[in-house]
N, C-alpha and C positions, 0 to 999 in steps of 0.2 A: 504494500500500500504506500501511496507518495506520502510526504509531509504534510500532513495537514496545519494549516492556524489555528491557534485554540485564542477563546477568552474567554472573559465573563463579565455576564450583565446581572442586574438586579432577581430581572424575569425569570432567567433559567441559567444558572448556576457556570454549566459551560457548554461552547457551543463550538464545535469543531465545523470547520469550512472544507472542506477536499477541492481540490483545483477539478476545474474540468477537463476533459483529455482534450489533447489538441490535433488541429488535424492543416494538414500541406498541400494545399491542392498548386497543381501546376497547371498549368492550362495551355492552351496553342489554339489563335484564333482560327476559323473556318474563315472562308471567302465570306460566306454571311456575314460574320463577325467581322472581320474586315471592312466589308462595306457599311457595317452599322456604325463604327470606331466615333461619330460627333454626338451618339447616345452613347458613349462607354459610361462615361459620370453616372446619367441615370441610370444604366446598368446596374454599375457597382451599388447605387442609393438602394435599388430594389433587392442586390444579394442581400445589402445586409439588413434588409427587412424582414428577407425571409429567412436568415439565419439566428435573426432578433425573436422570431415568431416561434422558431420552433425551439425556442429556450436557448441558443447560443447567442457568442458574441463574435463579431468580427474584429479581431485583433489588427490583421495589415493586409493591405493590396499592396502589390509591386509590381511595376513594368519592369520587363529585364531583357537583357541582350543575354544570345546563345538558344538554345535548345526551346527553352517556353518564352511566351509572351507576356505571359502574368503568371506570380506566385500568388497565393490569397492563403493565408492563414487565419482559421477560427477553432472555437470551441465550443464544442456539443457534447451537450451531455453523458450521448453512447455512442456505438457504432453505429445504434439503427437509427439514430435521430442525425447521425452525421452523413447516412445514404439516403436517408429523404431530403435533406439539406441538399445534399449533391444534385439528386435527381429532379429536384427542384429548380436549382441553378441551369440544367443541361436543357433543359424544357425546348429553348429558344435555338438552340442549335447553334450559337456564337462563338462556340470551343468546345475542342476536346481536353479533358480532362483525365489526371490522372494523380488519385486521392492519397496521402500516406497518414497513418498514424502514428504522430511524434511524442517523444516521450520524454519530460523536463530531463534535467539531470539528475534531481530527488529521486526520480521515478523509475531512471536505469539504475541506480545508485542501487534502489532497493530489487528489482530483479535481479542483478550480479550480484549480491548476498545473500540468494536464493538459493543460486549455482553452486 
């Protein structure tokens, strides 16, 4: 289990926070995508609605030179709230995508002390 934050309030004594996992999408635009590039902004305004929506947060977009055209890092709750998130995003056919699940340093920390 990662690190969690702890404190305490009045209300309830203590209350442990656990991160949420995160997750590496890469992307590489489609011709579509391409051609749509003077909505990218509202693009990205609607991913992170809809990553807002299903309980994540959108951490960073990135344009990048080399292999992808966009990194997009967020956090979802699960795996399965982070492939409806995707499949969600892919809807519009703007990119291909290809999703990783990242794991803080706490989080490998405590898998290789598993080992």
């Amino acid at each position: 289990m990662a690190h969690a934050s702890t404190f305490h309030t009045r209300a309830c004594p203590t209350v442990i926070i656990s991160p949420m996992p995160h997750y590496v999408s890469l992307m590489r635009w489609t011709s579509q995508g391409v051609a749509g590039l003077p909505a990218w902004r509202d693009r990205v305004e609607e991913g992170e609605r809809t990553i807002a929506e299903a309980g994540g947060t959108l951490v960073g977009v990135y344009v990048t030179l080399g292999r992808y055209d966009v990194v997009e890092i967020f956090e979802a709750p699960n795996d399965e709230t982070a492939t409806e998130i995707i499949l969600k995003l892919q809807r519009h056919g703007a990119e291909h995508t290809e999703t990783l699940r990242a794991f803080t340093r706490e989080e490998a920390e405590e898998i290789i002390r598993r080992v």
